[in-house]
PABA-751256 format. One record per residue (C-alpha): x, y, z. Coordinates in pm, whole numbers, padded with zeros to 5 digits, always signed. Layout:
<rs>
XYZ/...
</rs>
This chain:
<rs>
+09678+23753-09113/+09391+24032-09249/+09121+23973-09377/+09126+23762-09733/+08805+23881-09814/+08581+24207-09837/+08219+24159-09894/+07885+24396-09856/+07550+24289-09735/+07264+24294-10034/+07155+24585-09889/+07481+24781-10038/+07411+24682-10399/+07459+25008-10606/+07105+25158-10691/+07228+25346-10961/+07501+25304-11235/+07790+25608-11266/+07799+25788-11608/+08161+25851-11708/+08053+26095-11952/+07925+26364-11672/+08286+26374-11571/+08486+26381-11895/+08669+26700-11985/+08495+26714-12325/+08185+26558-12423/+08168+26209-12595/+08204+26244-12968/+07889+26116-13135/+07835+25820-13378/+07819+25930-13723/+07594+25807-14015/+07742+25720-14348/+07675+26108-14446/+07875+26214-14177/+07588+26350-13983/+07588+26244-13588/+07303+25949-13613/+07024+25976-13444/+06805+25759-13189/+06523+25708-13511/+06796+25572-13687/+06925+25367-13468/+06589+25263-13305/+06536+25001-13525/+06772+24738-13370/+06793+24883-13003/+06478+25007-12749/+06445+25354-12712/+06531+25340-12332/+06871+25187-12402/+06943+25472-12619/+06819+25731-12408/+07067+25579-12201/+07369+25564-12511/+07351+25955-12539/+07285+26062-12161/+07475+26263-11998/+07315+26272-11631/+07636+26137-11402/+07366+25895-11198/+07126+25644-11427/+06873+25434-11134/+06898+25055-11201/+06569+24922-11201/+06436+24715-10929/+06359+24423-11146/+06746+24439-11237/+06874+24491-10898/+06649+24166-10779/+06842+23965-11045/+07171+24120-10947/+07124+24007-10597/+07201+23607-10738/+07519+23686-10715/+07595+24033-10627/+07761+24232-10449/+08067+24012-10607/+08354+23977-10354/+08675+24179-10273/+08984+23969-10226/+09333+24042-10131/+09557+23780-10319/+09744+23736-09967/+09926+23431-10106/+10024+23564-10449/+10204+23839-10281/+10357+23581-10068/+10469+23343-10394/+10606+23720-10592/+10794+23847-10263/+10660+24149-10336/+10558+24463-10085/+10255+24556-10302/+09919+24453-10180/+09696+24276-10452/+09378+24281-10445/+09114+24079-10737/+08733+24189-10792/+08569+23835-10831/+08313+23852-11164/+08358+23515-11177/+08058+23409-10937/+07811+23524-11179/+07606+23216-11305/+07739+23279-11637/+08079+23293-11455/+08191+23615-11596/+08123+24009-11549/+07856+23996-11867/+07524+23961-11704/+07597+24295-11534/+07460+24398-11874/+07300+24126-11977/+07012+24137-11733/+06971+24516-11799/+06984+24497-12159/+06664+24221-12147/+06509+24391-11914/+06490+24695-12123/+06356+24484-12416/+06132+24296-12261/+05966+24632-12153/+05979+24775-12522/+05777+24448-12647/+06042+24302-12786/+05988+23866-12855/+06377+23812-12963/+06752+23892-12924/+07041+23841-13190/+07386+23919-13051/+07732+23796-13118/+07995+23646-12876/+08349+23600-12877/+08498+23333-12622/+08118+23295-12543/+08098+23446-12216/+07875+23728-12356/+07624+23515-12521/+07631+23266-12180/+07514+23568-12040/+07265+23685-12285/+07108+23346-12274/+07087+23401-11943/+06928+23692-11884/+06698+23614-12205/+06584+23293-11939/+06500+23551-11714/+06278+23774-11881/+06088+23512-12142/+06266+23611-12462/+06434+23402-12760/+06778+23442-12802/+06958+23346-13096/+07384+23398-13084/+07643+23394-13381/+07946+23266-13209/+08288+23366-13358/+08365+22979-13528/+08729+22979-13353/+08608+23041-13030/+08286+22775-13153/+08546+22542-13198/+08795+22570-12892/+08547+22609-12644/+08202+22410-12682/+08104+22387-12359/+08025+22750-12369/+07776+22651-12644/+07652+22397-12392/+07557+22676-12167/+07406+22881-12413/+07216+22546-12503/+07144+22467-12160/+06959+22836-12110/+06778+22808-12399/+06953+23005-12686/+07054+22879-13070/+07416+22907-13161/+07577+22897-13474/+07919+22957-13534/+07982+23268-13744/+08049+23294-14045/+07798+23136-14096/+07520+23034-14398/+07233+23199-14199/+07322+23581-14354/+07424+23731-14638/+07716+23873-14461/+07822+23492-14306/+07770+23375-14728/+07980+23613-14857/+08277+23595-14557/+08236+23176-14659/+08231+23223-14993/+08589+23455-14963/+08751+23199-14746/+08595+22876-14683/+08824+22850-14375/+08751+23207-14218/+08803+23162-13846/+08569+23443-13783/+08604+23766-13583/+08372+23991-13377/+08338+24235-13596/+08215+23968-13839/+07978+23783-13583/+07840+24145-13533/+07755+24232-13866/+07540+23861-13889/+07376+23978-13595/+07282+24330-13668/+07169+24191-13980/+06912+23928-13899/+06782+24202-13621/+06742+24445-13906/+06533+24229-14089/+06258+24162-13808/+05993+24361-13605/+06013+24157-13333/+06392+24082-13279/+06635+24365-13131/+07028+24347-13104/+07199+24386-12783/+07579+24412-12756/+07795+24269-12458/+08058+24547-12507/+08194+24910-12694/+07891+25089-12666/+07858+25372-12396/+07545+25193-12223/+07704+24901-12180/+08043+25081-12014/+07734+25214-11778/+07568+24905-11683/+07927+24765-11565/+08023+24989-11347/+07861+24830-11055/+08173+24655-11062/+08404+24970-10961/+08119+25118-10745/+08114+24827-10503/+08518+24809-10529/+08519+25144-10370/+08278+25056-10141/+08488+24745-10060/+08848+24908-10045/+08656+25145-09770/+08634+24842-09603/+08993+24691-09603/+09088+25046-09540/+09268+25083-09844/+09280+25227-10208/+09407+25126-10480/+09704+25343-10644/+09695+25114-10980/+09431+24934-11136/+09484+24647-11397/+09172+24535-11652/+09151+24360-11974/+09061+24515-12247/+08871+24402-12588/+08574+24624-12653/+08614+24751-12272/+08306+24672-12133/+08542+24481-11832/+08847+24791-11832/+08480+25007-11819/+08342+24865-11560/+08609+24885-11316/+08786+25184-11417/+08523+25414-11522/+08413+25499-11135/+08791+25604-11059/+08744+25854-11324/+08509+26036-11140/+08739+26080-10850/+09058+26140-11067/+08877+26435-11197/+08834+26576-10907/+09183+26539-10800/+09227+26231-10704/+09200+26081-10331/+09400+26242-10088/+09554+26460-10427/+09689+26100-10564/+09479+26002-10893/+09473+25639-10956/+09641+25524-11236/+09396+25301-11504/+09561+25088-11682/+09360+24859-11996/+09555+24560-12052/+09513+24389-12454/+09725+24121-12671/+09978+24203-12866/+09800+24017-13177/+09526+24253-13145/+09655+24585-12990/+09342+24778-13066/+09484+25084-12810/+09866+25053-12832/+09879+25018-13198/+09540+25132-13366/+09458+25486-13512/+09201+25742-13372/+08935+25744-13637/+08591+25713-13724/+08536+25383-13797/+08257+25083-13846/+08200+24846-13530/+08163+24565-13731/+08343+24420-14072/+07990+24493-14308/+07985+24847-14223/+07576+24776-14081/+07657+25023-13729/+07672+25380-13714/+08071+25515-13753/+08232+25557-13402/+08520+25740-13303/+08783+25501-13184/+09075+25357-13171/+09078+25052-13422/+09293+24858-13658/+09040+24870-13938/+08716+24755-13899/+08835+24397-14163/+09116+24352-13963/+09153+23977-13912/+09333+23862-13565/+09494+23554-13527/+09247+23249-13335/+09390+23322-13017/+09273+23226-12691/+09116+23500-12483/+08804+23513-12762/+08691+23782-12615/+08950+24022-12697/+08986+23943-13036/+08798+24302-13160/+08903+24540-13391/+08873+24860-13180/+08725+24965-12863/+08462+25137-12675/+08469+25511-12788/+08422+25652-12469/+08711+25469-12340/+08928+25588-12686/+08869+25910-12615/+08960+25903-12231/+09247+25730-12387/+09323+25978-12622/+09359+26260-12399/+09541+26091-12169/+09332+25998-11900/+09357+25631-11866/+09655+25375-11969/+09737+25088-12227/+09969+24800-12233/+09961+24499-12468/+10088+24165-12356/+10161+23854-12538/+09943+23499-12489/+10189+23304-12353/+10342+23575-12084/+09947+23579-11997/+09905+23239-11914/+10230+23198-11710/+10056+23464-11528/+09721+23292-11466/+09892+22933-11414/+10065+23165-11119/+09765+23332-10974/+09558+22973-10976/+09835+22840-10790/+09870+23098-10537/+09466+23163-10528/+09287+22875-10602/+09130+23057-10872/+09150+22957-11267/+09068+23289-11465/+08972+23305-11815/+09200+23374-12050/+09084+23727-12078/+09158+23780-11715/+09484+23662-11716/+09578+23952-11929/+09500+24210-11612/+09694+23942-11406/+09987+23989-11633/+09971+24381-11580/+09958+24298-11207/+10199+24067-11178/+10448+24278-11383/+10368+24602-11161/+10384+24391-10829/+10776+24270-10920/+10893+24628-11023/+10749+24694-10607/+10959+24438-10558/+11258+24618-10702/+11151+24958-10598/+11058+24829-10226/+10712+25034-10332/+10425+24939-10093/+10152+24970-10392/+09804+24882-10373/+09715+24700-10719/+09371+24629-10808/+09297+24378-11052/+08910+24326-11263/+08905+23937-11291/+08631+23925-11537/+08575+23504-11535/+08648+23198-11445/+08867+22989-11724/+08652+22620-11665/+08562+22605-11978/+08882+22717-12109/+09060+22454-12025/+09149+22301-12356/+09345+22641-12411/+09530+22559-12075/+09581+22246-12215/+09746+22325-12547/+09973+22607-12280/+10109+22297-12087/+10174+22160-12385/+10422+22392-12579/+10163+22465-12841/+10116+22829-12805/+10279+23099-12927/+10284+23471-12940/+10173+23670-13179/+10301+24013-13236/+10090+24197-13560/+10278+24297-13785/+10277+24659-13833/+10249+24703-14190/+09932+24454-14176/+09760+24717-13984/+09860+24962-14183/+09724+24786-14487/+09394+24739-14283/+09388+25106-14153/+09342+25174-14527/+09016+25089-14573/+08882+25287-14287/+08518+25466-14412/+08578+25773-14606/+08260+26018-14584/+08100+26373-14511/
</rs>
């Protein structure tokens, strides 16, 4: 049998992260202010340091990670390669499978990738606090985390549904030192009035942001960091695809499809962003890969959103982006995977997206954990339920080898581990979920309160 496993020495941990913006075929559209005028790092400086922005509007291809990252990094990086030897066995399938493991982080998930950067970066700007948001919980794990690390305070609003279904998260968050509230919450303005609407507001991202960016608004010594959408984020996470490549060098192989979920796309990002590079220059051996962002039906930000300037979160607090969204209100159902219950999606990924350059496909919850159920079974491995959405996408493309007799090579991002999901495996084995296809005309109805300016 080959090799099950592909790792690097220490020594082959990526000293710089890949800009996808050196390599698109038209610049990144900037973030607009409320006059339509692109916004500027002044006006932005007062909730992020000035080296993280520097970094949000570069456009040099190679950024160095700093040595104080890089020493963190080494906890648990470089993260494995695996071939899923034994899931291609179980599917009968000629494809060869292979999973990036995030999930040995000590959060458990690909989030400290940025994490550690993004405190690093404010504790060198002076900064005494962080106030972020967090979905399923895996980004403020990781915040709290990194804020360990580097001495700071970290304070996360954590969207209620995901508060509720998955507390041991909060445990973690606890354990590292951070406060958690569930958002909405009574702590803002923006939590009061979402309570005051609907008592029984399940919360979204876009919400949780807006309490965030608020109460770092409001102090000196408190910054906001975000675990996903913005373009210094997608940079920090492309270690991920950089030591894939280095990996599939390795094993001798390349992949000809790779699968990632997709919410904000800090994960799809991370993973596919490095294949861009080589796509735009033709591709290996004159074969580009294929990049394919996988996201639930219930919230199809990509499959079923508009390309349009738009708010990142529900108050209308950030800068107007250019992506694909469903309305920056848009309410999703309390599904499972947390994490990819957002409202649109990295703008540097929409606009790859847009012209064509990467892939979408929304799946619905329960197809994804049927999928995951699967993989554990076959790998040993329980992924979150955000991961099981790129397992979906692989499984799917592995069976159509099956019927094509193609010998693919399928790469799969799994972003976490599902332990503390469990409960949501729990309520699968018991009948109690079900799919959720948006309707259409609710988006519509949502897509007409985008921001009308300039």
């Amino acid at each position: 049998m080959e090799s099950l496993r592909f790792d690097l020495p220490q020594s082959e941990i990526p000293t710089h992260w890949y800009n996808v913006a050196a390599d698109m075929p038209n610049p990144p559209l900037p973030a607009l202010g409320a006059d339509g005028k692109p916004a500027t790092i002044e006006q932005m400086s007062a909730i992020f340091p000035m080296s993280i922005l520097e970094q949000e509007m570069s456009m040099e291809r190679w950024i160095p990670i700093p040595q104080e990252v890089r020493e963190i990094y080494r906890l648990w990086r470089p993260a494995p390669l695996v071939r899923a030897v034994r899931l291609e066995e179980m599917l009968g399938t000629p494809a060869r499978i292979y999973y990036k493991k995030e999930s040995v982080s000590p959060a458990g998930s690909h989030k400290p990738n940025t994490a550690v950067a993004q405190a690093y970066y404010n504790k060198q700007a002076g900064i005494k606090r962080i106030v972020t948001e967090t979905g399923a919980g895996q980004w403020g794990c990781s915040m709290a985390l990194a804020g360990q690390m580097f001495g700071l305070d970290v304070r996360v609003y954590m969207v209620k549904v995901s508060y509720n279904q998955k507390p041991y998260r909060r445990s973690m968050m606890q354990t590292w030192g951070a406060e958690v509230f569930a958002s909405p919450s009574v702590m803002t303005q923006t939590g009061r009035d979402a309570l005051a609407n609907d008592p029984d507001n399940l919360g979204s991202l876009g919400l949780a942001i807006s309490e965030a960016v608020e109460e770092a608004a409001s102090r000196a010594d408190t910054n906001y960091a975000l675990g996903s959408v913005l373009n210094h984020v997608a940079l920090h996470q492309t270690i991920i695809g950089l030591e894939a490549k280095k990996q599939f060098e390795l094993a001798g192989d390349w992949p000809d499809v790779v699968f990632a979920p997709c919410g904000g796309g800090s994960s799809f990002a991370g993973m596919a962003f490095p294949f861009v590079a080589d796509n735009a220059a033709g591709g290996r051996n004159g074969k580009p890969v294929r990049l394919v962002a996988v996201e639930p039906t219930s919230c199809p930000s990509l499959t079923k959103g508009q390309y349009a300037y738009d708010f990142g979160d529900s108050s209308g607090f950030t800068p107007l982006m250019k992506m694909y969204t469903l309305g920056h209100d848009f309410m999703p159902p309390g599904i499972h995977a947390g994490g990819l219950r957002y409202h649109g999606a990295c703008p540097i990924l929409s606009q790859l997206y847009h012209e064509g350059l990467i892939e979408a496909l929304a799946v619905p919850q329960v197809a994804t954990f049927e999928a995951g159920v699967l993989f554990s079974r076959a790998e040993g491995v329980i992924p979150a339920p955000e991961s099981c959405h790129a397992i979906r996408g692989a499984i799917d493309e592995a069976l159509r080898c099956k019927e094509t007799g193609e010998a693919k090579t399928i790469l799969v991002n799994l972003t976490g581990h599902g332990h503390f999901d469990m409960a949501s495996y729990d309520r699968y084995f018991a009948g109690e979920l079900v799919d959720f296809e948006y309707p259409d005309e609710a988006i519509q109805k949502s897509l007409q309160h985008l921001p009308k300016f300039g």
